[in-house]
C-alpha positions as CSV (number, residue, x, y, z in Angstrom):
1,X,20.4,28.4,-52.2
2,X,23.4,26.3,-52.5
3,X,22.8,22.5,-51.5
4,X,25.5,22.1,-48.6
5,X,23.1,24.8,-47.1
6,X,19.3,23.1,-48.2
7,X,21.3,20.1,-46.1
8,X,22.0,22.0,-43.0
9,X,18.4,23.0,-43.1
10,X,17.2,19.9,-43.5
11,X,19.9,18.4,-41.2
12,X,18.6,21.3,-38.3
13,X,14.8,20.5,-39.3
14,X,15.5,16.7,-38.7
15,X,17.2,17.4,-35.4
16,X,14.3,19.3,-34.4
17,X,11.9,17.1,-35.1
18,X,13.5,14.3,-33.2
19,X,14.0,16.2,-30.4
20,X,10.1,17.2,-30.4
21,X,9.6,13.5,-30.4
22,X,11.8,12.9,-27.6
23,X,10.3,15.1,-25.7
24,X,7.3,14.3,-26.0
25,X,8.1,10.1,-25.4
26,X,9.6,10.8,-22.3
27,X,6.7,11.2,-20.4
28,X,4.6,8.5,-21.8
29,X,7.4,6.0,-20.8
30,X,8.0,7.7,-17.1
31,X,4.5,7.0,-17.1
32,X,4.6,3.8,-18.4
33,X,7.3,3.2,-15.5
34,X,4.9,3.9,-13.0
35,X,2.5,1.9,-14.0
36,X,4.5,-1.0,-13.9
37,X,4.8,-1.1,-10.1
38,X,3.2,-3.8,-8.7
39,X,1.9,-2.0,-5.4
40,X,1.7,1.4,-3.7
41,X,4.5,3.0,-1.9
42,X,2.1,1.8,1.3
43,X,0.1,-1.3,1.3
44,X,-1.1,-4.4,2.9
45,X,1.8,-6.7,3.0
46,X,0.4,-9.4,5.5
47,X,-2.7,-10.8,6.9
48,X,-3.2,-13.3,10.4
49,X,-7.2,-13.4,9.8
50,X,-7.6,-16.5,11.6
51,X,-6.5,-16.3,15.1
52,X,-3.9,-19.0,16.4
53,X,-5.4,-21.7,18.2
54,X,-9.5,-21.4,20.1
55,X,-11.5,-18.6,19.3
56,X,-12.6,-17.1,22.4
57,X,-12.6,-13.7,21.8
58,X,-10.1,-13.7,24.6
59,X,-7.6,-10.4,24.5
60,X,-5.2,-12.8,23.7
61,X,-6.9,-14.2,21.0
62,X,-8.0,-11.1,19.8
63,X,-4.7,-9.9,19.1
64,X,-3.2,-12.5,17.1
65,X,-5.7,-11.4,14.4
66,X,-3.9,-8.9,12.3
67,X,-2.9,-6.6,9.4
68,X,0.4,-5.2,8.9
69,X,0.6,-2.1,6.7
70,X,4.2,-2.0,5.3
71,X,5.6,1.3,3.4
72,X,8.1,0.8,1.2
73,X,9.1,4.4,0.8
74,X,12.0,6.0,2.2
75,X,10.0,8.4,3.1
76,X,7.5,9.0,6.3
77,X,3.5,8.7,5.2
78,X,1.1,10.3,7.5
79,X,-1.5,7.8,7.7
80,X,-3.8,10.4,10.2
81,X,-7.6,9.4,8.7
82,X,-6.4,6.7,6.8
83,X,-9.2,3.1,7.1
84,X,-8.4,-0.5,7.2
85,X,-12.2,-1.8,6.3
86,X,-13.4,-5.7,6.0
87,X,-16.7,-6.6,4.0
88,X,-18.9,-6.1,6.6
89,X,-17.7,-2.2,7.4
90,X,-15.9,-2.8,9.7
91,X,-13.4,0.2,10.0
92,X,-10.6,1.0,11.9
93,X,-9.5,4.5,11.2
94,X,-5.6,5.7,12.2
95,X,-5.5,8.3,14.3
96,X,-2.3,10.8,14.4
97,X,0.3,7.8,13.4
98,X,2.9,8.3,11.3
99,X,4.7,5.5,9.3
100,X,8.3,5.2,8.7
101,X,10.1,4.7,5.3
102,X,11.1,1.2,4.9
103,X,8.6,0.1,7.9
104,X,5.5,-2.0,8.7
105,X,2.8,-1.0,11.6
106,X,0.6,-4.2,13.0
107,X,-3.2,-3.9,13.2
108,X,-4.6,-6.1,16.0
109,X,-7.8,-6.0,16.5
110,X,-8.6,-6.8,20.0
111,X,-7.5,-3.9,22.9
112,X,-3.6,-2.3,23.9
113,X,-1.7,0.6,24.2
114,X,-0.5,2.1,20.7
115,X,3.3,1.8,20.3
116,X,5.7,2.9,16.8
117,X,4.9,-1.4,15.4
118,X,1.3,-2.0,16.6
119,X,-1.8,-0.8,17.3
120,X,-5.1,-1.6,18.0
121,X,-8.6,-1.5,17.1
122,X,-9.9,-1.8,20.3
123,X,-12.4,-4.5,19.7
124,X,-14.1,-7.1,21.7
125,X,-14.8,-9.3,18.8
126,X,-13.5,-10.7,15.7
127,X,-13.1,-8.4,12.4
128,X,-11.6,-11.1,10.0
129,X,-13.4,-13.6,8.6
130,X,-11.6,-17.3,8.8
131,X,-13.4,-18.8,5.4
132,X,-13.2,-15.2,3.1
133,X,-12.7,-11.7,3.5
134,X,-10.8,-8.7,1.7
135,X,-8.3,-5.7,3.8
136,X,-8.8,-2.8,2.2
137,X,-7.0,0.5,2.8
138,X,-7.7,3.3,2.0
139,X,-6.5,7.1,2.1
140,X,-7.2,10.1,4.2
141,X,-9.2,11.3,1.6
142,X,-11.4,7.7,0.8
143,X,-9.3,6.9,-1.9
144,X,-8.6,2.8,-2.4
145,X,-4.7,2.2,-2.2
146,X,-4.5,-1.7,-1.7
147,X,-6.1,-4.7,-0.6
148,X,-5.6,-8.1,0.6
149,X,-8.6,-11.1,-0.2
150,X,-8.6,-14.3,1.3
151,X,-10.9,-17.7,-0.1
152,X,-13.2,-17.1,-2.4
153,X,-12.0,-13.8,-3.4
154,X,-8.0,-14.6,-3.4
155,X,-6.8,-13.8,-6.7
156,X,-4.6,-16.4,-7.8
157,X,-1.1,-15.6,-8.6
158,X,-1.6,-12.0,-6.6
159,X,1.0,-12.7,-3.9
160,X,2.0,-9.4,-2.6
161,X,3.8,-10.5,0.9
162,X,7.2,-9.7,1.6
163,X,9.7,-11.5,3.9
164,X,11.4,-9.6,6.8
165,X,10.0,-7.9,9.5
166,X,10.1,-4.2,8.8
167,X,8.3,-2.7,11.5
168,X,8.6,0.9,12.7
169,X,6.9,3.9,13.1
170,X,5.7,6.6,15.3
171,X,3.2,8.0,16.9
172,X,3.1,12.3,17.1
């Protein structure tokens, strides 16, 4: 074996060898990538929990207690069994709405008609507490996707909301 060909061997060997290790790093840092989101695709991006002016479980007052849902996608999410849950279980579960890409949808929690930007929980009382709560969503299948803690639970440094009304949807 001459040595201009034990140097193309090792030469091929060593390109072959990188490329192995190539391959095999460019999952771990696509993965890494992911991870380095910091929220879902779909997620809480806003909370009103503590009604604008008297609570007096008015309609009116009702309403101005909400959680807006925002998905920064492109895409559509079906959000059909999906839960918005306090502490206390309370749950409001979506039925047949789907969200636009690059929208948000409005919780209220007192009564109205369901549009494409809000709907409602139908309820005659409050869900939010004013002093400390946590939002949290979660998938059609139970699994947690985000949530949103006010007082004692707020983590510091967690600020998650986004400027710009989004809203949009629809309903099928």
């Amino acid at each position: 074996m001459s040595v201009s060909s034990s140097v193309r061997r090792m030469t091929a060997v060593a390109a072959v060898a990188a490329a192995t290790v190539g391959a095999v790093a460019l999952p771990a840092v696509a993965a890494d990538h992911h991870q380095d989101r910091w929220h879902p695709a779909v997620y809480i991006s806003d909370v009103q929990y503590d009604s604008p002016g008297w609570d007096d479980r008015s309609n009116r007052s009702l309403n101005k207690e909400w959680v807006d849902i925002t998905n920064d996608s492109r895409r559509s999410v079906n959000l059909d069994g999906w839960t918005l849950e306090d502490e206390d279980g309370h749950t409001y579960t979506f039925n047949h709405y789907r969200l636009d890409g690059r929208s948000t949808v409005r919780v209220h929690t007192g009564m109205g008609r369901d549009t494409d930007t809000d709907v409602y929980q139908d309820r005659r009382n409050y869900v939010w507490d004013n002093r400390s709560d946590t939002a949290t969503l979660r998938n059609d299948h139970g699994r947690f996707i985000d949530d949103e803690s006010w007082g004692r639970h707020h983590r510091h440094g967690d600020d998650r909301r986004h400027g710009g009304d989004h809203r949009g949807g629809h309903r099928h």
